[in-house]
C-alpha positions as CSV (number, residue, x, y, z in Angstrom):
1,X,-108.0,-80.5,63.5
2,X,-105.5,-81.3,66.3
3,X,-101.6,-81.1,65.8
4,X,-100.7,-84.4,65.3
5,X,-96.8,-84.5,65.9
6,X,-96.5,-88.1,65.6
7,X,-94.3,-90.5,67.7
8,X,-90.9,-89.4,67.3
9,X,-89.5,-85.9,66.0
10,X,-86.6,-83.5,65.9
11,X,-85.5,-80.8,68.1
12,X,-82.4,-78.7,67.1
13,X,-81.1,-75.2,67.2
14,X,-78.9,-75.6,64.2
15,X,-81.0,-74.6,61.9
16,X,-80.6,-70.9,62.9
17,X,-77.4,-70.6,61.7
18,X,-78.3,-71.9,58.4
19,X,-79.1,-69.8,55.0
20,X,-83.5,-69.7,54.8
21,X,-82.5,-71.8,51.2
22,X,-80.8,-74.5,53.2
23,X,-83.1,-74.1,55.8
24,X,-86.4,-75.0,53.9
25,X,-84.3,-78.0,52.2
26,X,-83.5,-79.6,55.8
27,X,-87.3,-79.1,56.8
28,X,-88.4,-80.5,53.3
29,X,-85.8,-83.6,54.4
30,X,-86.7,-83.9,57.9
31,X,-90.3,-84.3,56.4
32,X,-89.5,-86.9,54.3
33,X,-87.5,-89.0,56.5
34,X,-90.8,-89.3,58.0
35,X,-90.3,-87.2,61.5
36,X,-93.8,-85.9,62.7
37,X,-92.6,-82.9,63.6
38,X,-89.5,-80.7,64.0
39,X,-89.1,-78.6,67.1
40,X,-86.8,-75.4,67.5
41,X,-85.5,-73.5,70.1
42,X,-84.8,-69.5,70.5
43,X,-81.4,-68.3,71.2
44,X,-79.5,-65.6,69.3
45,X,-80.8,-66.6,65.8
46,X,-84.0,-66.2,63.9
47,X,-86.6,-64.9,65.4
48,X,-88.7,-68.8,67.0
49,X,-92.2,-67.4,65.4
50,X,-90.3,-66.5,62.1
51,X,-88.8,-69.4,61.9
52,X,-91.6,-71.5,62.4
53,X,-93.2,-70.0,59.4
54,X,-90.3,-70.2,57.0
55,X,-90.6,-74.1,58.6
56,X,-94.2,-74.7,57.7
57,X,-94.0,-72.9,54.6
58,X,-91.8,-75.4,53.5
59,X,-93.3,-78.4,53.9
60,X,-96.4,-79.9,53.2
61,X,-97.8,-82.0,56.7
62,X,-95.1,-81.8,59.2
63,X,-95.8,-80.2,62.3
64,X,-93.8,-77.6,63.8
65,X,-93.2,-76.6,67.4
66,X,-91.4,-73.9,69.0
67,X,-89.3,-75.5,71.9
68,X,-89.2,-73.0,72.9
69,X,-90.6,-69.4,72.4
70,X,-89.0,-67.3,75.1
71,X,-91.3,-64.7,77.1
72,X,-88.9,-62.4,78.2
73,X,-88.3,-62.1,74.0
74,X,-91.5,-61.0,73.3
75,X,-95.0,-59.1,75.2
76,X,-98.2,-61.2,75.2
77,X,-99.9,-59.2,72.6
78,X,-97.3,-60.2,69.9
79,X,-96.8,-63.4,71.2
80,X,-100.0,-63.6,70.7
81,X,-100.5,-62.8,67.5
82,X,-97.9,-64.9,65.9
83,X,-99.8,-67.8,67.6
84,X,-102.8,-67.0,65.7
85,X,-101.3,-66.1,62.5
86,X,-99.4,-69.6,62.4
87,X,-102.3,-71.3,63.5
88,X,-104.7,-70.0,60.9
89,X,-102.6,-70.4,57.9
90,X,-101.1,-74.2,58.6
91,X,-104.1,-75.7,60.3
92,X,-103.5,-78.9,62.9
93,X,-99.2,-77.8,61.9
94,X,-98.0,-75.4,64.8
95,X,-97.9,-75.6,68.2
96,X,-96.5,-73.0,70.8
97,X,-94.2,-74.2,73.3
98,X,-93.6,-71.5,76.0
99,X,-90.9,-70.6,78.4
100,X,-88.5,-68.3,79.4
101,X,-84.7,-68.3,81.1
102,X,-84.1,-66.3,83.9
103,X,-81.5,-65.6,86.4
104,X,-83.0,-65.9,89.7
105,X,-85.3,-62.9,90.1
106,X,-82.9,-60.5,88.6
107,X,-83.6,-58.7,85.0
108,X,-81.4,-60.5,81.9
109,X,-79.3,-58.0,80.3
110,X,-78.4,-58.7,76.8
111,X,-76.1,-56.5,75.0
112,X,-76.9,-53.8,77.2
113,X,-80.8,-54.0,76.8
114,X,-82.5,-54.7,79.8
115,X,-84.8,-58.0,79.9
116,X,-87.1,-58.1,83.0
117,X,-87.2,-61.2,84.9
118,X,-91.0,-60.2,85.4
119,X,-90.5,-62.0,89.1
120,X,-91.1,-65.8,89.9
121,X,-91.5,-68.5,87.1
122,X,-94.5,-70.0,87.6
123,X,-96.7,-66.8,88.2
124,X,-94.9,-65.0,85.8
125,X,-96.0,-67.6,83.1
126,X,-99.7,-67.7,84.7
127,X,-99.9,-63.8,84.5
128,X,-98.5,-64.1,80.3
129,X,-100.9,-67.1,79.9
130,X,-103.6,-65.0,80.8
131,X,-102.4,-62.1,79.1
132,X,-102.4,-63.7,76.1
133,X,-105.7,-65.3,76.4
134,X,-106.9,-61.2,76.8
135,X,-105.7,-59.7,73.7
136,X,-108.7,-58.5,71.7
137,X,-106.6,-59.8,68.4
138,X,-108.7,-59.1,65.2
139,X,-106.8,-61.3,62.6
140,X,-109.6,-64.6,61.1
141,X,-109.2,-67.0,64.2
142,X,-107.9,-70.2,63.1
143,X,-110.2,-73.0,62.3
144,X,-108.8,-74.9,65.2
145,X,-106.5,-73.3,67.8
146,X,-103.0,-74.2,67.8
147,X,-101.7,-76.5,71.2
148,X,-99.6,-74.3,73.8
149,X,-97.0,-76.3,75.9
150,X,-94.7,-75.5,78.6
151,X,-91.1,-76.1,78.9
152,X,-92.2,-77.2,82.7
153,X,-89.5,-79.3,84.9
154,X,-91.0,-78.4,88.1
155,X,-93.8,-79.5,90.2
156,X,-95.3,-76.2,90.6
157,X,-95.1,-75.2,86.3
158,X,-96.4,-78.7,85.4
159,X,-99.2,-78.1,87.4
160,X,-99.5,-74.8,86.0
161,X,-99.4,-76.7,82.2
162,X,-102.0,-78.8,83.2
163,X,-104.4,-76.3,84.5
164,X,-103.5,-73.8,81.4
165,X,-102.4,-75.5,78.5
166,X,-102.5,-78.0,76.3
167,X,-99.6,-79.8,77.9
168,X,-95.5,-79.3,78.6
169,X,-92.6,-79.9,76.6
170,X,-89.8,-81.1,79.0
171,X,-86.0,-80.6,78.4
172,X,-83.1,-82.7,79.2
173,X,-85.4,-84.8,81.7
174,X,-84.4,-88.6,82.8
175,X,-87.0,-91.2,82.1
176,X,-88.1,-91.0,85.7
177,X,-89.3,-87.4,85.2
178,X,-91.5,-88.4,81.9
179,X,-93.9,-90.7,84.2
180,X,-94.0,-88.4,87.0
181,X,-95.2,-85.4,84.2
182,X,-97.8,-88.1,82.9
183,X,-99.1,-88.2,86.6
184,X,-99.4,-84.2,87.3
185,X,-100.7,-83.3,83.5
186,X,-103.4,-86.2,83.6
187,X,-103.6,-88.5,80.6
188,X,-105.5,-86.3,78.0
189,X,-102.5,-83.4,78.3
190,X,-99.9,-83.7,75.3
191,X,-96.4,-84.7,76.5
192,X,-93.6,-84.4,74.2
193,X,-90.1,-85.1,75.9
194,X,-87.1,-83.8,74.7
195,X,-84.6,-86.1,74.5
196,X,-80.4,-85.5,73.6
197,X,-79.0,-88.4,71.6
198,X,-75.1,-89.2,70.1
199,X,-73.8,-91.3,67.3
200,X,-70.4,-90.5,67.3
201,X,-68.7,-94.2,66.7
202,X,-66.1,-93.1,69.1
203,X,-67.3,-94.0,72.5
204,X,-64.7,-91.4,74.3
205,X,-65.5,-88.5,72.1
206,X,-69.6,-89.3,72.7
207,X,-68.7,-88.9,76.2
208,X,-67.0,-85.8,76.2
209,X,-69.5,-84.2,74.6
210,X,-72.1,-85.2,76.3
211,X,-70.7,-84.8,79.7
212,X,-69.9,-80.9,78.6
213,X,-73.8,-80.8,77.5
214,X,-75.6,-81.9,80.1
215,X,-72.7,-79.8,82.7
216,X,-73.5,-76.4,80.8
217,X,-77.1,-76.7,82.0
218,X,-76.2,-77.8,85.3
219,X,-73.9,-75.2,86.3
220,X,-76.2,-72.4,84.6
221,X,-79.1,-72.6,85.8
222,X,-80.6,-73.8,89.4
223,X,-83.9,-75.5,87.7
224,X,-82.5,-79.0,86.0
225,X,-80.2,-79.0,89.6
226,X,-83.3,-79.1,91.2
227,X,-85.2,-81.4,89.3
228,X,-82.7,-84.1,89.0
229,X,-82.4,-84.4,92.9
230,X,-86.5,-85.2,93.0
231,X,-85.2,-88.2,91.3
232,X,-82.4,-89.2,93.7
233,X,-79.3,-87.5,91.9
234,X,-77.4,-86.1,94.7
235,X,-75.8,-82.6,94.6
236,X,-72.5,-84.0,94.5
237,X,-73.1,-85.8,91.6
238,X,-74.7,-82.5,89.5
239,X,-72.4,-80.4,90.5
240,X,-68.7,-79.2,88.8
241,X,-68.6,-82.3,86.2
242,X,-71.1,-84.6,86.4
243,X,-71.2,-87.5,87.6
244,X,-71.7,-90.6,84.5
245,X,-74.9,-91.8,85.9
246,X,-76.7,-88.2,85.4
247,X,-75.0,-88.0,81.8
248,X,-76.2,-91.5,81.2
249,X,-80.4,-90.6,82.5
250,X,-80.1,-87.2,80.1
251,X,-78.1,-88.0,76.6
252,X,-78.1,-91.6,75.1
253,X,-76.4,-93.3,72.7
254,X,-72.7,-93.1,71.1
255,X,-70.2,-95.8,70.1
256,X,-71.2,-99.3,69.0
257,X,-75.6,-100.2,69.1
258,X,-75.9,-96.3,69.6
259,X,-79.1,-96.5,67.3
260,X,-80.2,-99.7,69.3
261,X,-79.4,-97.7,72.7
262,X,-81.8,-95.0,71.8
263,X,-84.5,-96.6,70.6
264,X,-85.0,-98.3,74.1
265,X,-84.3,-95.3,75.3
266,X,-87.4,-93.4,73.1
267,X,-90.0,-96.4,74.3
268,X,-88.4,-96.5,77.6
269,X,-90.4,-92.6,77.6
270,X,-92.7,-93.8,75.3
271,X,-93.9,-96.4,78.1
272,X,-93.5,-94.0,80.8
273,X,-96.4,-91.5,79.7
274,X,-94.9,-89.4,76.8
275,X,-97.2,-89.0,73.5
276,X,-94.0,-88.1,71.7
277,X,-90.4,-87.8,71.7
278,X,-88.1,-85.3,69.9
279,X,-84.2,-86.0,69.4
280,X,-81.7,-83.8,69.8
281,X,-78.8,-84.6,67.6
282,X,-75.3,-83.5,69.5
283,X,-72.2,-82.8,67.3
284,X,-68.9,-80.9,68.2
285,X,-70.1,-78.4,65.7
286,X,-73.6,-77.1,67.2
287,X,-74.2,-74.6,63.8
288,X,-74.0,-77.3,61.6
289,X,-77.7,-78.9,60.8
290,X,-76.7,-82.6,61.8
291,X,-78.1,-84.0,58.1
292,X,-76.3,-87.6,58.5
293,X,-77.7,-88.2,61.8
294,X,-81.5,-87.9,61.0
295,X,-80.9,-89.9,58.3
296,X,-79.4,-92.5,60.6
297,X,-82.1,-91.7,63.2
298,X,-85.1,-92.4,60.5
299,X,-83.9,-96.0,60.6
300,X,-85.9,-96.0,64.2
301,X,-88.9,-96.0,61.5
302,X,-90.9,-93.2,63.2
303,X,-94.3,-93.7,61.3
304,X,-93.5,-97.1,61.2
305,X,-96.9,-99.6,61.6
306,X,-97.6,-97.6,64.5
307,X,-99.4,-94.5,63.1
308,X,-101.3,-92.8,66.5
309,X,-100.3,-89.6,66.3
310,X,-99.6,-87.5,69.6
311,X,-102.9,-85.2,69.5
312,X,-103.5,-82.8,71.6
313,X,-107.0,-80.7,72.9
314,X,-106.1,-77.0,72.8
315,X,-107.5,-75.1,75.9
């Protein structure tokens, strides 16, 4: 059976910094709000793969995808092995979102342990791809393999996503970026879109915070520069703080007809190509699981009347 993540689900990091008690309530919630699927991403907390199972363990249908599992984290072989693992035991539940952060070409150093870079992104992530695909794993294959995903921005990885996978996973992309990944995956590719939301009822304070958001990924890292100036942003505009019109094309919502404001926003990438949307909730306080809001987001009616389900064909 193929993973079937619904229209509309929730990406957070939050959950990390949660008890496993409180974190298998908030899954058991986001469930029943009636979210298809609840993504995570891998920093400093849990272990992604961990997670995910303490995730699917706790609930009964919802999907869960890692958003993602970082390479440099982790060799192929176990990689691997979780995939299959999670796959077997929660048919049609998990899928693997894959992707990695680098600095340049240089090795990561994290408290003093060396992370290598493994050299450029996109044949880096071929050459793991294929790694993976090689491990002679001897665990009962799953009935149906789980989906694998990139976290591609760039021509060259979505390309590589749609030759290798079962489709990408795009983060903090403008609308404009959703129907040009439609066009390079092809229309049978899953494409879930990450999208950052606010519903802060101050318009001033929404800002703030999503002005510091969106600048802490544009000042870290050279890949969202990039890709926001295939879609006419200009370097000026990216660069130092940003500009409102790149804050306003990456988070959405805040102040009065904040819910109304992201609902266009979710079919606006709905009608550009995505299969499925997943929103994540910003607060001033990123540890704390942002409860009220999904409730306030599950008014969007994600099942609603229309039930087609993002599926996906696992290559």
């Amino acid at each position: 059976m193929d993973a079937a993540a619904g229209r509309l689900g929730v990406w957070t990091l939050a959950l990390d910094a949660q008890p496993a008690t409180r974190v298998r309530e908030a899954a058991a919630e986001i469930e029943e709000l009636g979210f298809g699927a609840l993504w995570i991403g891998e920093e400093f907390g849990r272990n992604v793969l961990t997670q995910a199972g303490i995730l699917l363990g706790a609930t009964d249908g919802l999907v869960i995808g890692t958003g993602i599992a970082n390479i440099f984290f982790r060799d192929p072989i176990a990689m691997a092995a979780a995939e299959r693992s999670l796959a077997e035991a929660y048919p049609g539940r998990f899928i693997l979102g894959l992707g990695g952060h680098r600095v340049d070409d240089r090795p990561l150093m994290y408290l003093g342990h060396r992370v290598p870079s493994g050299g450029r992104a996109v044949s880096t992530m071929g050459a793991y791809l294929d790694a993976m695909d090689a491990v002679p794993l001897q665990s009962p294959p799953p009935a149906v393999p789980s989906p694998r995903v990139l976290g591609a921005l760039g021509p060259k990885m979505l390309n590589l996503a749609a030759e290798k996978t079962s489709g990408a996973l795009p983060y903090l992309v403008p609308v404009a970026h959703t129907e040009d990944a439609r066009a390079r995956l092809g229309p049978d590719a899953l494409l879930a879109v990450e999208q950052a939301v606010m519903l802060d009822p101050d318009p001033d304070a929404a800002r703030d915070l999503a002005r510091a958001h969106v600048g802490t990924y544009m000042e870290r890292g050279v890949a969202h520069v990039k890709d926001m100036m295939r879609f006419g942003y200009t370097q000026d505009e990216l660069s130092g703080t940003p500009a409102d019109r790149v804050v306003d094309a990456l988070v959405v919502g805040g102040g009065r007809g904040a819910l109304d404001a992201i609902a266009e926003r979710v079919r606006a990438h709905l009608d550009a190509g995505a299969d499925h949307v997943c929103l994540q909730v910003l607060t001033a306080h990123r540890t704390t699981a942002p409860i009220a809001e999904w409730r306030e987001l599950a008014a969007l009616n994600p099942r609603g009347s229309d039930t087609q389900s993002a599926t996906t064909n696992p290559r």
